[in-house]
Each structure stands twice: as C-alpha cells, then as structure tokens.
N, C-alpha and C positions, 0 to 999 in steps of 0.2 A: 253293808249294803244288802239291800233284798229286793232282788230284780226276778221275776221269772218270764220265761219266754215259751210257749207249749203250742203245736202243731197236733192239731185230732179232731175227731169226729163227733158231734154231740150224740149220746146213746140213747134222748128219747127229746123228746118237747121240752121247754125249759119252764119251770114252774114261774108266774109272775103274778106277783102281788103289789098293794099300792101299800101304802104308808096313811096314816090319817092322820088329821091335822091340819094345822094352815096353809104350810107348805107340803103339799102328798107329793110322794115320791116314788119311782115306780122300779122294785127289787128283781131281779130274777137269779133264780137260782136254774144251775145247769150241771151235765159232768159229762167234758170232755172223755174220750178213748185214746189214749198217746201212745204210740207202739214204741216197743223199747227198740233200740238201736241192734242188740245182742240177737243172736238168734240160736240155741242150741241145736247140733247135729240132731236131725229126724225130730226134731221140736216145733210146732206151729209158732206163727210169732206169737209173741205175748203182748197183753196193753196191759200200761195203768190208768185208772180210770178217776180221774181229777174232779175235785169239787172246785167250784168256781161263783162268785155272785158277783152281778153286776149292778151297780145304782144309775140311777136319771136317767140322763139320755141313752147312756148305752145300755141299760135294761131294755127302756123303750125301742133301741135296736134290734134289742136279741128277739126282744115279744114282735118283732114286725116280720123281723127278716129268717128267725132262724128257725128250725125243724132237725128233728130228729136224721141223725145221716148227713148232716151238713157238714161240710170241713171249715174251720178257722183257725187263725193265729192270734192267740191271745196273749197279751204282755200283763205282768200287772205283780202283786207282792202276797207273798203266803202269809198268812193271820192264823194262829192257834188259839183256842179256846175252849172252853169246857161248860157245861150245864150238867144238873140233878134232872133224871128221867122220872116217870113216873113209879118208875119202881124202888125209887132213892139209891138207883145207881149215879156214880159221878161217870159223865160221857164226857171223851176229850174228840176235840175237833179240829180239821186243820183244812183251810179253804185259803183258794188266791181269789183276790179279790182283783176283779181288772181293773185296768186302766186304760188297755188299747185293744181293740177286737176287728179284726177287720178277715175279709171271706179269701180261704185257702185255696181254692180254685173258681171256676169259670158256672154261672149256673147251668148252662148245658152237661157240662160234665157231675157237679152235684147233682142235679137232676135222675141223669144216669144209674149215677153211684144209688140213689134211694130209690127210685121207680114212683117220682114224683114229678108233677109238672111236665107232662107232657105234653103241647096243646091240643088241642080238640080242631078238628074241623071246623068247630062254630066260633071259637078266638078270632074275634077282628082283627087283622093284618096288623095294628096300629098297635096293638097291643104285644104283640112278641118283637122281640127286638135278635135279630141274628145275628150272630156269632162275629169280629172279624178275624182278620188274617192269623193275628196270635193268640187266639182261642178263647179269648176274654170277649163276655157280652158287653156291647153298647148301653150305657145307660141313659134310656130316655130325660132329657132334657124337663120334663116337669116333674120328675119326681130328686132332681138335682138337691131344691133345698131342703129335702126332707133327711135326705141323708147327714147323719153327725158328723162324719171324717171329710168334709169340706173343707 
C-alpha cells in the first residue's frame, strides 16, 4: 500500500503549467511545509518540506484557490524517479502525487496567517462572505459548481 496523508503550509505559489496536445491538461507543482511532531529541548520546531504535483482538476484547484502561506490536507501516493541534469549528473526525485487536497483551515484565519486578503473598504458587501458560528466561511452559492470536492 502507498497512502500518504500531509497537513502544511505551501512555502511559495504553486508553479502551473498546461500539457499540449488534444487533450491539455493543467499540472501544478507545489511544496508543502509539514512540521514534524518531535520537538527537541530549546530547539525551534522543525518542517519538512514536501514535493507534491497535482493533475486536471485539482491543479486547476491549486492554480485558483491556493497561494503561498495557505494551509491544506493533502492525501495522495509517493512516486520516485530519477532524470540526467544538464551537467550528466543522474538526479533522483521523490514527489506525492495527490489525489485529495482540500483547505486546512477557515480563509479568515489563512488570511491572517499570510497578511493576505484583507478586504478593502471598496469590496461590495456581496462579495465577502462572514465567518459563521464554527469559524468556517460560508461559501457563496455561485461559485458552488466550480468547486471539484462537490
């Protein structure tokens, strides 16, 4: 079996690219920050810092919804491999490839966490959606079927 399961934080913007061809497809590559569980006396925590790509629709997720500083729970299976560099060195590689990606907290609170998406005084009302009781935002009804985890 090869399951992985990884809670963190993406460390920058996720790179995305399309595929060419008849059927394009749209790749993103990204790297989680996963804090280890351990924490050494008088030691900062530590993260590892995970490669991760995502195809189709959940690319086209990552490329809509996600930014640098965002938290997710990503499930999906680790892939080893290797390529020749330009220097005819042999490079070995080891990425999870997802399969389920869905948002680790509330955007009020990612927000916070990155000092993004504040709104402005000039955001029409209709446009920010408030919080409710369990800290989780409301997600406007038209943008329902855009979402993949429907």
């Amino acid at each position: 079996m090869n399951k992985v399961i990884l809670m963190g934080r993406l460390t920058r913007d996720p790179d995305i690219r399309h595929t060419q061809g008849e059927n394009p497809m749209a790749v993103a590559r990204f790297t989680l920050a996963v804090d280890r569980r351990v924490k050494r006396d008088g030691a900062d925590q530590t993260a590892d810092f995970i490669s991760l790509i995502a195809f189709g629709r959940q690319a086209e997720f990552v490329e809509k919804y996600a930014k640098k500083g965002t938290k997710f729970v990503v499930s999906g299976r680790i892939q080893t491999g290797s390529y020749t560099n330009k220097d005819g060195q042999k490079v070995y590689t080891t990425d999870v490839l997802t399969e389920e990606i869905e948002f680790a907290e509330s955007k009020r609170v990612s927000d916070a966490n990155t000092g993004y998406g504040t709104p402005s005084q000039s955001t029409p009302p209709e446009q920010t959606s408030a919080p409710s009781d369990d800290g989780f935002m409301n997600v406007p009804d038209e943008i329902d079927d855009e979402l993949p985890f429907n």
